[in-house]
C-alpha positions in Angstrom: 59.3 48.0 3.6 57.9 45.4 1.0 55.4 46.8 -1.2 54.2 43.5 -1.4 52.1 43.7 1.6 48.5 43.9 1.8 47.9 47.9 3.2 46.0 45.7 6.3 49.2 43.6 6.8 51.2 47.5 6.8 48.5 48.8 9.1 49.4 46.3 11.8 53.2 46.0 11.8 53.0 49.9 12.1 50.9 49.4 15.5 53.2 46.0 16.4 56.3 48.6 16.2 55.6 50.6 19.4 54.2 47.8 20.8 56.2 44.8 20.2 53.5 41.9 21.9 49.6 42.9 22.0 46.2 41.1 22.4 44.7 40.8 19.2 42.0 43.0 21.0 44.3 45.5 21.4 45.3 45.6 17.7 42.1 46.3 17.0 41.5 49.0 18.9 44.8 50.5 17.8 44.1 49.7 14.3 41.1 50.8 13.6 40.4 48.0 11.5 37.2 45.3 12.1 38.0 41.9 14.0 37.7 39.8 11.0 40.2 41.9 8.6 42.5 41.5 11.8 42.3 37.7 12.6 42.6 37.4 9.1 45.9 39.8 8.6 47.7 37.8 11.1 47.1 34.6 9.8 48.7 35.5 6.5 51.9 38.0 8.3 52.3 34.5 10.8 52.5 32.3 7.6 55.2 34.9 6.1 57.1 34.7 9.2 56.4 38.1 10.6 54.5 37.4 13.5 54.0 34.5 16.2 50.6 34.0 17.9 50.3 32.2 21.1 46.5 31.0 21.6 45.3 30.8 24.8 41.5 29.6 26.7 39.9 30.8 29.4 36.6 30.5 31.0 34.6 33.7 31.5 31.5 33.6 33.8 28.2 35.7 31.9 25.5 36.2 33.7 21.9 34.2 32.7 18.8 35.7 34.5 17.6 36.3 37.9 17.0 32.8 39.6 12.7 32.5 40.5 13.0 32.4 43.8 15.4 35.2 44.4 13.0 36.9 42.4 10.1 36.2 44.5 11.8 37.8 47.7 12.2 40.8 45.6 8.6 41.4 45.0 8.5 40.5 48.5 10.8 42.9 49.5 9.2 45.4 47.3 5.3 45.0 48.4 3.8 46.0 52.1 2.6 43.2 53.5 0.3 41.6 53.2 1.0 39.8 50.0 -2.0 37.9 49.2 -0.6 34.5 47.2 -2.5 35.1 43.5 -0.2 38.5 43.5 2.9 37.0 43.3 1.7 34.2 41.3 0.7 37.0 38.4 4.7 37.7 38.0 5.5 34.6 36.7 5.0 33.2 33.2 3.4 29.9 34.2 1.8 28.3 37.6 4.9 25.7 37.5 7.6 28.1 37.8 5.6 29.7 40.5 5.1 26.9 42.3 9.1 26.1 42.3 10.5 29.1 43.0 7.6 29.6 46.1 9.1 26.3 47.1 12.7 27.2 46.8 12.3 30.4 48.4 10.6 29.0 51.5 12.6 26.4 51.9 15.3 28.1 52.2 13.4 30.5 54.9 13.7 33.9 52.8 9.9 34.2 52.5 6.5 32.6 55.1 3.6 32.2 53.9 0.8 33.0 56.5 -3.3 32.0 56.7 -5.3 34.4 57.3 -8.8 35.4 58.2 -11.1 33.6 55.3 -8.3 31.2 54.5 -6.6 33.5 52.4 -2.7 33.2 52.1 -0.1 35.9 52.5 3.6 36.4 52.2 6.3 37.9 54.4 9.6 38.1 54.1 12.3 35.8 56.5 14.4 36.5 59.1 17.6 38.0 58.7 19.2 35.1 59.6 17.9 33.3 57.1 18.5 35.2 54.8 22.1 35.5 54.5 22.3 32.9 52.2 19.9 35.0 49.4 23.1 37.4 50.3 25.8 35.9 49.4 24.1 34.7 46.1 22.8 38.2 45.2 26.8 39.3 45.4 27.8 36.1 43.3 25.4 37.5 40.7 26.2 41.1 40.7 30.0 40.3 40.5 29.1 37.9 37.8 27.2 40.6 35.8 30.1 43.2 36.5 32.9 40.5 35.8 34.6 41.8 39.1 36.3 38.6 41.1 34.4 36.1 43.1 35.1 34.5 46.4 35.8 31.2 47.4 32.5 31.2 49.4 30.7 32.1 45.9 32.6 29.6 44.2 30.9 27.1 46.0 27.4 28.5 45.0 28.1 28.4 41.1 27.6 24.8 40.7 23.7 25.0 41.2 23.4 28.3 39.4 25.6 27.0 36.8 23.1 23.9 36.0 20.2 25.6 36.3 21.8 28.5 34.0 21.7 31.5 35.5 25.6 32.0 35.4 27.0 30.5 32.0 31.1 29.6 31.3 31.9 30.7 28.5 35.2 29.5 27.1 37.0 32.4 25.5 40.1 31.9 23.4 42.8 34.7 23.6 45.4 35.6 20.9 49.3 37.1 22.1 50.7 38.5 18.9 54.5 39.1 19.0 56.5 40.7 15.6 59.8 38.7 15.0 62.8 40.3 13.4 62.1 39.5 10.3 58.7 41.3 11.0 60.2 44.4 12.5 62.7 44.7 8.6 58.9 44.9 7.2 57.3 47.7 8.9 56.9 50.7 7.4 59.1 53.8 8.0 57.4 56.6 10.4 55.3 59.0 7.8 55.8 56.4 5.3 52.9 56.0 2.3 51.4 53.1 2.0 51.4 51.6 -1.0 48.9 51.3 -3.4 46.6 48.0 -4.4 44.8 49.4 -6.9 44.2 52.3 -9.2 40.9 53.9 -9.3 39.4 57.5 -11.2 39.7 59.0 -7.9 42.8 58.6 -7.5 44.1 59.2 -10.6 41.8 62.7 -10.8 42.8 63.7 -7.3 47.0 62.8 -8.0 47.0 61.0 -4.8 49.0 58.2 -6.6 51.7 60.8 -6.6 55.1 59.6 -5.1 53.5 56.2 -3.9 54.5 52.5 -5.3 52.1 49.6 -6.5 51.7 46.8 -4.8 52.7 44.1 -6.7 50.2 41.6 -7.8 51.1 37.5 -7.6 49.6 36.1 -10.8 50.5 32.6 -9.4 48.3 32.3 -6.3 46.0 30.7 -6.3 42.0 32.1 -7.1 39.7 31.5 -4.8 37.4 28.8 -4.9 34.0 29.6 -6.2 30.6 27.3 -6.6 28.2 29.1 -8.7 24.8 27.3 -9.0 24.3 25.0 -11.9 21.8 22.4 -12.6 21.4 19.0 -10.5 23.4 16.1 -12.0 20.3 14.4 -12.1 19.0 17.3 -14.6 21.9 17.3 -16.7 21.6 13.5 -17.0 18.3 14.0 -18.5 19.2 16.5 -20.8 21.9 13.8 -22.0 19.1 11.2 -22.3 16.5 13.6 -24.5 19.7 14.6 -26.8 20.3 11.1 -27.5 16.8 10.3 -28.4 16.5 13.0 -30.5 19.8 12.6 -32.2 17.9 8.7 -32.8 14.9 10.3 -34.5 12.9 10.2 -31.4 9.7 12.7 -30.6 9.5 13.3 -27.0 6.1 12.8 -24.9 4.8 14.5 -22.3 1.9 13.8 -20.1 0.3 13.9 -16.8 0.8 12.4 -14.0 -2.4 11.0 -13.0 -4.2 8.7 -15.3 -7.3 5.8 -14.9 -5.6 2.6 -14.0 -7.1 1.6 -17.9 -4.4 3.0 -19.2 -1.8 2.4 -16.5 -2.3 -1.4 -16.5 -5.0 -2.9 -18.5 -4.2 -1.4 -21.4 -0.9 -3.0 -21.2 -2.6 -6.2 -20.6 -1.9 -6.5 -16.4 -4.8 -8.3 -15.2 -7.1 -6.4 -12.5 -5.9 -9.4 -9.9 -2.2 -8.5 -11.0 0.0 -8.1 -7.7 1.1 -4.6 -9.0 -1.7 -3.5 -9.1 -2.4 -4.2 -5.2 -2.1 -1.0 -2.8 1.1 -1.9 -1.4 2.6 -1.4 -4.5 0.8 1.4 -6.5 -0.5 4.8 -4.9 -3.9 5.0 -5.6 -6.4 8.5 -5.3 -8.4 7.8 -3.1 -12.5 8.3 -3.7 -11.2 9.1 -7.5 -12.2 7.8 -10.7 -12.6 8.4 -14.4 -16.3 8.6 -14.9 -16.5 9.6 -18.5 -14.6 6.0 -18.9 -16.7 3.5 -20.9 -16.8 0.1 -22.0 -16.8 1.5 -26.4 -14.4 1.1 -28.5 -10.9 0.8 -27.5 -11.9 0.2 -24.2 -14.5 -2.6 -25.0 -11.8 -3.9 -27.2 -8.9 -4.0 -24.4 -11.7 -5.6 -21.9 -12.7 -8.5 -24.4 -8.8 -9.1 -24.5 -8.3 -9.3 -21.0 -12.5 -12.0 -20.8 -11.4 -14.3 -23.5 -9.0 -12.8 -26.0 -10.8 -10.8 -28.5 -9.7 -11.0 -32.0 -5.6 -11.4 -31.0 -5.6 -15.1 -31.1 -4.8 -15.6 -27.2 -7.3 -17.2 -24.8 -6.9 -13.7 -22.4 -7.2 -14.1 -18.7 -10.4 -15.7 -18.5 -12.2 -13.2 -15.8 -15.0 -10.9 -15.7 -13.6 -7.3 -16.4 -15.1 -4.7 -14.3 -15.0 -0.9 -15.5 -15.0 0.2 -11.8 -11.5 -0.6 -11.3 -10.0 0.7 -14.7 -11.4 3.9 -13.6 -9.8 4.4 -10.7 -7.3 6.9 -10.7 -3.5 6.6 -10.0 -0.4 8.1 -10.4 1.6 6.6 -13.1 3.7 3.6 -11.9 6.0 4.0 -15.5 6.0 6.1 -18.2 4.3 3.4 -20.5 1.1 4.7 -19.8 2.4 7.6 -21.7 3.2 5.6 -24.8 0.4 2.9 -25.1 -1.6 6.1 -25.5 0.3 7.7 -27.9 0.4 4.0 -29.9 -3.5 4.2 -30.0 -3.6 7.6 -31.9 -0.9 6.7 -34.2 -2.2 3.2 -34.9 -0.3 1.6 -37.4 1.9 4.5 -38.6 5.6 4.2 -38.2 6.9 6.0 -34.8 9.8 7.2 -32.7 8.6 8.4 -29.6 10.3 8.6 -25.6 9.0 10.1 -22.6 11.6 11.3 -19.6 9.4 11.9 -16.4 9.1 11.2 -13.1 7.3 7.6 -11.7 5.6 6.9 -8.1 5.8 3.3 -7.0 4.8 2.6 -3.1 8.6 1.0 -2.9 10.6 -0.7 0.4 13.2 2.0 0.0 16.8 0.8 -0.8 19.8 1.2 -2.3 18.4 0.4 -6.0 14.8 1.2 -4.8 12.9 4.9 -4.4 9.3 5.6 -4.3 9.4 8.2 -6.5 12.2 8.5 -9.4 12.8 9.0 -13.0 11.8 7.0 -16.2 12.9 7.0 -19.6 10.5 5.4 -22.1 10.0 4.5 -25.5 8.4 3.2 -28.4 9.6 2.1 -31.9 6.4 1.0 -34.3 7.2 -0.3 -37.8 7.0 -3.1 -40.4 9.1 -6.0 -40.0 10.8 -5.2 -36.9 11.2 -7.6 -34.2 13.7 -8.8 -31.1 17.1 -8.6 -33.0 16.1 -5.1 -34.1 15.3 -4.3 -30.1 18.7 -5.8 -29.1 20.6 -3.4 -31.7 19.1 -0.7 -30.4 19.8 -0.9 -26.9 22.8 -2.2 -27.6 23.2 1.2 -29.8 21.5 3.8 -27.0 23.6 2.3 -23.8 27.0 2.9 -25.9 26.1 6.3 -26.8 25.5 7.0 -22.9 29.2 5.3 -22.5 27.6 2.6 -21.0 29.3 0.0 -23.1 28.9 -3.4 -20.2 25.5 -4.5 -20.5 23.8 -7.4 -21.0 20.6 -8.7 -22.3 18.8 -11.4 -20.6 15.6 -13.4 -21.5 12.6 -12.6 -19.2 9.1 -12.2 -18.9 6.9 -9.0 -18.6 3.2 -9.6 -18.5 3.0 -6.9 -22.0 5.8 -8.0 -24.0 6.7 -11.2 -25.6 9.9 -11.9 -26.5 10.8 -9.9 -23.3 14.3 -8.8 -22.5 15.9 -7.6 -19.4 18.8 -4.9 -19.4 21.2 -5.5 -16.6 25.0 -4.1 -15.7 27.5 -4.4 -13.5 28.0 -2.4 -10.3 31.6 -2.5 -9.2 30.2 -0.3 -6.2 28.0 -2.9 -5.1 30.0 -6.0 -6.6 26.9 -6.8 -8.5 25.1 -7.0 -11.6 21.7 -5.1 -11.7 18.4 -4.9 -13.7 18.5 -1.6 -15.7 15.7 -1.9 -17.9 12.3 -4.0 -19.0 11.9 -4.6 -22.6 10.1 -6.5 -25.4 8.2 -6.9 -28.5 4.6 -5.7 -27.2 2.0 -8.6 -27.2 -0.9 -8.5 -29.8 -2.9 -8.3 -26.6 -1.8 -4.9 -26.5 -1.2 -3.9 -29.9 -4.5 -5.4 -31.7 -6.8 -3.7 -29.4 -5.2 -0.3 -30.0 -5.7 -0.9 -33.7 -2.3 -1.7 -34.4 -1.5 -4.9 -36.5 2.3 -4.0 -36.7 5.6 -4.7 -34.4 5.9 -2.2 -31.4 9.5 -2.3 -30.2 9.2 -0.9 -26.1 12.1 -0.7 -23.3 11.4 1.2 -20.0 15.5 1.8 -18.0 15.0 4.2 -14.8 17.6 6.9 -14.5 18.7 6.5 -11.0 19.7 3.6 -11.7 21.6 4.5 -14.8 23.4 6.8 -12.7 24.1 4.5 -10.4 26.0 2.9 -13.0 28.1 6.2 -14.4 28.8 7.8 -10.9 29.9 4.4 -9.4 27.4 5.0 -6.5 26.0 2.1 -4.5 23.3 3.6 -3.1 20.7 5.8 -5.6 19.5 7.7 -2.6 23.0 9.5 -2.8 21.3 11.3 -5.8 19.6 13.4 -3.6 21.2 13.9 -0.6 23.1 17.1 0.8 27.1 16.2 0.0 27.5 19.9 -1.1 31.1 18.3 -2.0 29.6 15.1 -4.3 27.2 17.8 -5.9 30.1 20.1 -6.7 32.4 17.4 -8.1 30.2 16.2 -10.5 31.3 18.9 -13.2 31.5 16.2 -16.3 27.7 16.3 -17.8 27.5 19.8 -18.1 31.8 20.4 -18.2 31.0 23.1 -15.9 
């Protein structure tokens, strides 16, 4: 015998030598052993060679509940008569399945229903000539129940029953097991010991291990697959994105979600007519606003600015600015709002700061397009800084995220000016796409925050920068449930 088999894998060639060809079934019940530990013995003895299994189908009739109206003529059956109408109806679950099988049942003549003195109905059972037919489907259904052999006759009743699902076929598969020769040189010798597959303190305190082999162990095969739970590759892309910053000489940000649309938009110098601004576009709370928000300081500085211009040399947007709609609350359509405000309480000191958090925009949902998604954003405030500085340091921040193919484009963003936009090529989608806003913040904004110095400001997603490192052509893949794209994404973490 080969000590190299599994004690299972010994346990059934033992059984398969007295009995050369068994049901699986059968093995079982000789064995001892549980279905699964079985099914799975003699896939691994037919891959060695040692057995053959023949698979087989066949449909097995179970039985599914007492038809209504056969039921009916059984409380019939069972009740002197008379029956009044609102007795039988009490049996049933609902007046609908009353109301069939009563009409099933009298069709067929197994029960009358009679009107009585006061117009109250009653119920009797049929004939016997009518009721040979409940008969022959009341043996169908007990031979069903007590899998003993059906007639032709019945045969031709299952249909209907079938349907309705009172008798279910059930397809059963069926497994012939047969050793071969070379299975019958493996099986072990009468009063043999089986051998051992592993070595534990009972064993060795009890000297059972006396006179029996090891099974040997193949260090070559293979180990089975295992998926422990790790973070989402859209977490681990973050991670990357705050260790770069940092590495930069950034300070990260961190805010709420929720903020007046002041700071949202009009701090940023988006006019209160501004198309983003419109509900199709933003998500608004509805009812809510900022009432401790009031036309002083900052804020009657950033509304001058948006009237005629203030004190930052630009004419502004020439309308009346109304406090009621800067108070209105929103959830953040970028992560801006997040650094405007910490620009206004640094003023004109020098400062490094990102934010990495999620964004809600009332989107047309696409393949570059979610309604709700990540944002990276950030801030670089100093003296003498301006656009060529900007394009170094994108330039800088894309290569240290391997991102190496990008391009920067002249555009226009109602806060910046020079404005830049950050766009790469999709070979999944066979096209190039916007990645990121950027510019040199306007004085509109700057001035009325108190600050007289250059404010460096860029704004990528991180869907879409995934897009770009995963080769996806849809972002929406980020959060589906591929179990198998999940799994293979093993690189950011090296997990």
């Amino acid at each position: 015998m080969s000590s190299s088999l599994h004690p299972i894998e010994q346990r059934i060639l033992k059984a398969l030598r007295e009995t050369p060809t068994m049901r699986l079934e059968d093995i079982v019940g000789k064995t001892g052993l549980q279905v699964d530990q079985v099914r799975r013995a003699l896939e691994w003895l037919s891959t060695k060679g040692y057995v053959t299994l023949t698979r087989s189908a066949k449909s097995k009739l179970e039985y599914g509940g007492l038809p209504p109206e056969v039921k009916v003529v059984q409380l019939v059956e069972g009740t002197p008569p008379p029956i009044p109408l609102s007795d039988l109806r009490a049996n049933f679950g609902s007046d609908q399945e009353f109301s069939a099988a009563l009409g099933r049942a009298r069709s067929r003549g197994w029960i009358v229903t009679e009107t009585g003195p006061g117009g109250l109905t009653s119920v009797r059972r049929g004939s016997e000539d009518s009721l040979s037919s409940l008969k022959e489907i009341r043996g169908l259904l007990d031979h069903v129940s007590s899998n003993a052999p059906i007639s032709e006759r019945e045969r031709e009743l299952l249909p209907d029953l079938v349907n309705r699902g009172f008798v279910k076929a059930v397809e059963q598969s069926d497994v012939a097991v047969a050793v071969t020769s070379k299975g019958l040189g493996e099986v072990p010798e009468s009063g043999a010991s089986e051998a051992l597959d592993r070595l534990t303190p009972e064993i060795l305190a009890s000297g059972a291990w006396k006179g029996r082999s090891l099974r040997p162990l193949d260090v070559e095969a293979k180990a089975p697959v295992f998926h422990p739970g790790r973070r989402h590759p859209v977490r681990d892309f973050i991670k990357e994105v705050r260790e770069t910053y940092i590495s930069m000489g950034f300070t990260e940000l961190e805010g709420d979600s929720i903020h007046p649309g002041f700071w949202n938009f009009d701090a940023l110098f988006i006019p209160q007519d501004h198309p983003s601004r419109d509900m199709q576009d933003t998500f608004y709370l509805e009812g809510l606003a900022d009432r401790k928000l009031t036309r002083t300081g900052t804020v009657a500085n950033v509304a001058a600015t948006h009237e005629n211009g203030w004190k930052t040399g630009s004419k502004g947007w020439g309308y009346t600015w109304r406090i009621e709609e800067a108070r209105r609350l929103v959830l953040r359509t970028h992560n801006t709002v997040l650094s405007v405000k910490a620009l206004s309480e640094s003023r004109e000191k020098e400062t490094r700061v990102f934010a990495v958090s999620k964004v809600y925009r009332n989107e047309n949902l696409d393949y570059k397009h979610l309604a709700e998604f990540h944002q990276m954003d950030g801030i670089i405030v100093g003296e003498g800084l301006n656009v060529r500085h900007l394009m170094g340091f994108l330039t800088e921040f894309y290569k240290k995220l391997g991102m190496s193919s990008v391009k920067l484009w002249p555009t226009y963003f109602p806060y910046t000016e020079p404005s830049l936009e950050v766009i790469g090529f999709s070979e999944a989608v066979n096209a190039w796409i916007e990645l990121s806003g950027s510019g040199v913040f306007r004085p509109e904004v700057t001035i009325p925050l108190g600050v007289k110095v250059p404010v460096l400001a860029w704004g990528p997603g991180i869907e879409r920068l995934m897009m770009m490192r995963f080769g996806l052509d849809d972002m929406r893949a980020l959060y589906g449930a591929d179990l198998s794209w999940l799994r293979e994404r093993r690189e950011l973490a090296g997990s």
